[in-house]
C-alpha positions as CSV (number, residue, x, y, z in Angstrom):
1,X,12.8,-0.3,2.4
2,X,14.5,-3.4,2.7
3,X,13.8,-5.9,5.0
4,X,14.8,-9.7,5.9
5,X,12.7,-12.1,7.4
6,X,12.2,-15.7,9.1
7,X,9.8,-18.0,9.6
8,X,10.4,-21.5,11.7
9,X,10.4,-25.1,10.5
10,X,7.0,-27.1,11.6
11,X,6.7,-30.6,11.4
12,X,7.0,-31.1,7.8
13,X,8.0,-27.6,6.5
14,X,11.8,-26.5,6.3
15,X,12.4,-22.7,8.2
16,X,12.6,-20.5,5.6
17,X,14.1,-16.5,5.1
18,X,13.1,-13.9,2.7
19,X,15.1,-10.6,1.3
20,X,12.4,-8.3,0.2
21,X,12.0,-5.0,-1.1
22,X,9.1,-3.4,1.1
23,X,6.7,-0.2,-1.1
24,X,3.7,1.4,0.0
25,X,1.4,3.9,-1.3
26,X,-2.4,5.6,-0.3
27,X,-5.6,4.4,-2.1
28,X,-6.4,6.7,-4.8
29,X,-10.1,7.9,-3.4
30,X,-11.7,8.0,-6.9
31,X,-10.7,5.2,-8.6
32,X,-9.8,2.7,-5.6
33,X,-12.9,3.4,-3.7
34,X,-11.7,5.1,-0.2
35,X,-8.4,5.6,1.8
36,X,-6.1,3.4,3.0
37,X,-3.0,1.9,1.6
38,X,-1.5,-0.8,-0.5
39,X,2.3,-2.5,0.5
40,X,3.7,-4.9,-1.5
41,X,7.2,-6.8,-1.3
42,X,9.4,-8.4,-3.8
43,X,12.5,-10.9,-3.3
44,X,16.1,-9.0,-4.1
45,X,18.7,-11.3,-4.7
46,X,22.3,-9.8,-3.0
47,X,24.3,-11.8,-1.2
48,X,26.6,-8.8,0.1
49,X,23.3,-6.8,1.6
50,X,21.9,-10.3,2.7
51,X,23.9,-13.8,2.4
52,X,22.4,-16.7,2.7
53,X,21.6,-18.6,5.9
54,X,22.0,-21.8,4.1
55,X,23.3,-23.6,7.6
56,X,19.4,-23.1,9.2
57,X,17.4,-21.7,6.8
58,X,16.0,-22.1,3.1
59,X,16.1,-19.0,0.9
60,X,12.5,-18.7,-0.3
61,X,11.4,-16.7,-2.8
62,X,8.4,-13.8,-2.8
63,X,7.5,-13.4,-6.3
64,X,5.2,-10.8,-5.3
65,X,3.2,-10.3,-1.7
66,X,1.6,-7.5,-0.3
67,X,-1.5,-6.2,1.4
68,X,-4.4,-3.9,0.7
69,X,-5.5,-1.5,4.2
70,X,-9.1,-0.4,3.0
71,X,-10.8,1.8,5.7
72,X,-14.1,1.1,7.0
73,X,-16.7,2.8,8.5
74,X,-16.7,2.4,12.4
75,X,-13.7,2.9,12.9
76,X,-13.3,-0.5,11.1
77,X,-10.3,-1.8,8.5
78,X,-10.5,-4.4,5.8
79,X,-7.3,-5.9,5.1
80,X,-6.3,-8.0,1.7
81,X,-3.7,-10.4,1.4
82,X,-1.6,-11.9,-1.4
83,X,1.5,-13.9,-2.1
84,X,2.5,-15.5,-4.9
85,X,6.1,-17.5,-3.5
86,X,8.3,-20.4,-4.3
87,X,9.0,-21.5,-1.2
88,X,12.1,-24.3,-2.5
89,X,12.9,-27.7,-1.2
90,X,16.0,-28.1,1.5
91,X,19.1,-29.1,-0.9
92,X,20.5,-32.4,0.5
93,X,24.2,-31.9,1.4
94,X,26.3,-35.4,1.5
């Protein structure tokens, strides 16, 4: 699915928003080593399904993210997570 995102500014970083596509799939049991699942998000780019909040926020860009839900035993889960993201400086405006 698609979904759009914030985070807030902290001392020294600029709020940021990301447009992603959202996938998921289950953990192939032979080859992946159990069940669970794997999601993993991309930036889209279109500014008629999501303009830019360019007043508030910087468009940031997820190259690739996702996570990895392995299940434990124990009713335990081991989660995974990776981004790779260019996260953009704030453009100066005169």
């Amino acid at each position: 699915g698609l979904i759009h995102f914030w985070t807030k500014s902290s001392y020294t970083v600029w709020a940021r928003d990301f447009f992603v596509l959202l996938g998921q799939r289950g953990l192939k049991p032979d080859t992946e080593g159990g069940s669970g699942y794997v999601l993993s998000c991309k930036s889209l780019v279109d500014p008629e399904l999501c303009p830019e909040l360019s007043d508030t926020y910087v468009r940031a860009n997820a190259i690739i993210s996702g996570f990895i839900l392995k299940e434990l035993p124990q009713n335990a889960t081991e989660i995974t997570y990776l981004f790779q993201g260019k996260l953009k400086p704030k453009q100066e405006t005169d």
